[in-house]
C-alpha positions, 0 to 999 in steps of 0.5 A: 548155662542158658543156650548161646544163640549162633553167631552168625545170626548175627553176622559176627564173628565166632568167640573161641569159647564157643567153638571149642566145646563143638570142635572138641566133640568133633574130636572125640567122634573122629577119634572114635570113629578111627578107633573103634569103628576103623571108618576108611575113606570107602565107608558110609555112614549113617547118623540118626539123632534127635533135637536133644543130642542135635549137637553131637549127630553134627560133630559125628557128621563132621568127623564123618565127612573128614574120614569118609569120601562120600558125605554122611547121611542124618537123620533126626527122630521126631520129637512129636512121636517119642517115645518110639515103640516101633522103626518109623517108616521113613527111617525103615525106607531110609535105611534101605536106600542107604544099604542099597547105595554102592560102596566098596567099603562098609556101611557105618551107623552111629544111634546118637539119640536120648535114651527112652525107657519105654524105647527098648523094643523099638531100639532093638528093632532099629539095630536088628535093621541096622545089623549085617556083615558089611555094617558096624553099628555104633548104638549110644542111646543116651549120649550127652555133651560131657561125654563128647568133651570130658567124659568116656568118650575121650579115652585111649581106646588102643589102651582099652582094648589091650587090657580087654584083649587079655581079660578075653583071653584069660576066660577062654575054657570057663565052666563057670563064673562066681562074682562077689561085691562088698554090697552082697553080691554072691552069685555063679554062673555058668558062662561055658562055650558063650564066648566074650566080645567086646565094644573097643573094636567093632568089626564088619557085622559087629554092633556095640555101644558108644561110649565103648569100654567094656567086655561081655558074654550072654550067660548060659540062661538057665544057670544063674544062682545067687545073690546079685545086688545093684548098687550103681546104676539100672539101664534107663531107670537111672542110679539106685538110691537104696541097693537092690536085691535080687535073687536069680534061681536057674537064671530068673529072678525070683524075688527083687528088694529093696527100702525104696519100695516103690522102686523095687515095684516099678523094677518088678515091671520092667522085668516082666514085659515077656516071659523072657525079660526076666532071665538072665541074658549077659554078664560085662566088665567095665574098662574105661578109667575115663566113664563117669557114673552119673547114672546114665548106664551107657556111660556107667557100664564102661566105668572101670571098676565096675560089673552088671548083668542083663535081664532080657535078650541076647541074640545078638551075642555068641551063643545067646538064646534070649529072645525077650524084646527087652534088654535091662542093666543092672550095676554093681560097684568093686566086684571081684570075679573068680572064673572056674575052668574047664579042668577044675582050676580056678582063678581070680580076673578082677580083685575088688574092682581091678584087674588082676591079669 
């Protein structure tokens, strides 16, 4: 549909039709703000967007200047030096400011921006920035308008977060973890003492993702064995049209495959910009019935009936030791994950993509 000038450039009144999709979006960034983020009256928050997601940085705004006593601060990344490979100054010194301001409560930072693939590095030094024990970051690179109006940021959270809460709960004393899926996948590794979180309820100091949805550990990074085959969706590279194999030895991939040759080469150099980006760095579960696949994996690693592994750093999850300066999903449908405890039992938490909790 073509873009709809404002109206009021035309001195007219505002049609309906054209104020519920942004009245919509500012009631799912609300929504999301009170649920997930708890934003109270003493926070401050700080937006960054761009010209493609303009839109929805305004809705955050709105919803922000609601919920909040003081207004939001936006901020709108240059389109002229995308991609980014590194923390803008103005925005470093922006920031600073914005940390230095007085307020009782916590500081607040929604990333509500187009997802880049070569923007990784820059990305991570923006939410290591960002990451403090008065801060909670919301990080959506990659958001878009369905999301706001339809999508997985529409759904009940406080429900999410139940059926999160008893999954964590079931993997507390795991030794290890063996995931399995109908396209290959068949692969165990060891999660012991790496402690899961999750991004339905994002505490002081805590960051996660926007849309929320999902639970994750930083796998133990050299003790990753198998057969992981990517049938969904890879972070920044979009949906797999033929399945990707990979095969992980002590935590590294050791060999990719797959019929769209020219994918499988252009995956083999994402996963080694470091010595690091190619070991392993998290294991997740998607909750959210509302996440849609549509090869934005922001939004497909929340889709419920879904689970991926990372390649790449983890130092920001408990007990990760990956220090890559990349961070790679990579998505698989209808797994079915059996965890081995600490004393040798063994249980089934997900059965063909569903919980079994």
């Amino acid at each position: 549909m073509p873009r709809i000038e404002d109206p009021k450039t035309f001195n007219c009144p505002t049609p309906v039709h054209i104020l519920m999709p942004k009245a919509k979006m500012t009631a799912s960034a609300k929504k999301v703000l009170r649920s997930v983020l708890e934003v109270s009256k003493d926070d401050l928050v700080f937006i960054i967007s761009d010209d493609e997601t303009k839109d929805i940085g305004l809705a955050f705004e709105a919803a922000a200047a609601q919920l909040c006593a003081k207004a939001p601060t936006i901020y709108y990344l240059k389109e002229a030096e995308r991609p980014l490979y590194a923390l803008p100054k103005d925005l470093d010194k922006l920031m600073d400011k914005f940390r230095a301001s007085k307020t009782s409560g916590s500081l607040v930072y929604i990333n509500a921006f187009q997802g880049f693939l070569e923007e990784t590095p820059f990305r991570l030094q923006l939410i290591r920035k960002q990451k403090d024990d008065r801060s909670r970051v919301g990080h959506a690179p990659g958001i878009s308008v369905d999301m706001m109006n339809d999508g997985s940021m529409t759904a009940d959270y406080e429900a999410i977060l139940k059926v999160a809460k008893r999954l964590m709960e079931a993997f507390k004393n795991a030794a290890s973890v063996k995931l399995t899926g109908p396209g290959g996948t068949d692969i165990t590794m060891s999660i012991e003492d790496r402690g899961f979180d999750t991004d339905c309820r994002i505490p002081r100091g805590g960051i996660g993702n926007l849309p929320a949805g999902e639970i994750w550990c930083a796998p133990v990074e050299t003790n990753a064995n198998g057969v992981f085959v990517c049938d969904g969706s890879i972070g920044d590279m979009g949906p797999v049209k033929d399945p990707l194999t990979m095969t992980i030895k002590n935590g590294k991939v050791v060999s990719i495959e797959s019929a769209d040759m020219e994918f499988g080469e252009k995956v083999r150099k994402a996963l080694s910009l470091d010595d690091m980006s190619s070991v392993i760095g998290e294991f997740g579960i998607g909750l959210n019935p509302q996440a849609k696949l549509t090869g934005n994996l922001l939004e497909d690693e929340k889709a419920g009936g879904t689970t991926h592994i990372a390649f790449g750093n983890n130092i920001d999850m408990p007990g990760g030791r990956n220090n890559s300066k990349t961070h790679r999903d990579f998505l698989m449908k209808s797994p079915t994950i059996e965890v081995r405890y600490k004393d040798g039992t063994k249980a089934t938490l997900i059965k063909n993509g569903k919980p079994n909790i």
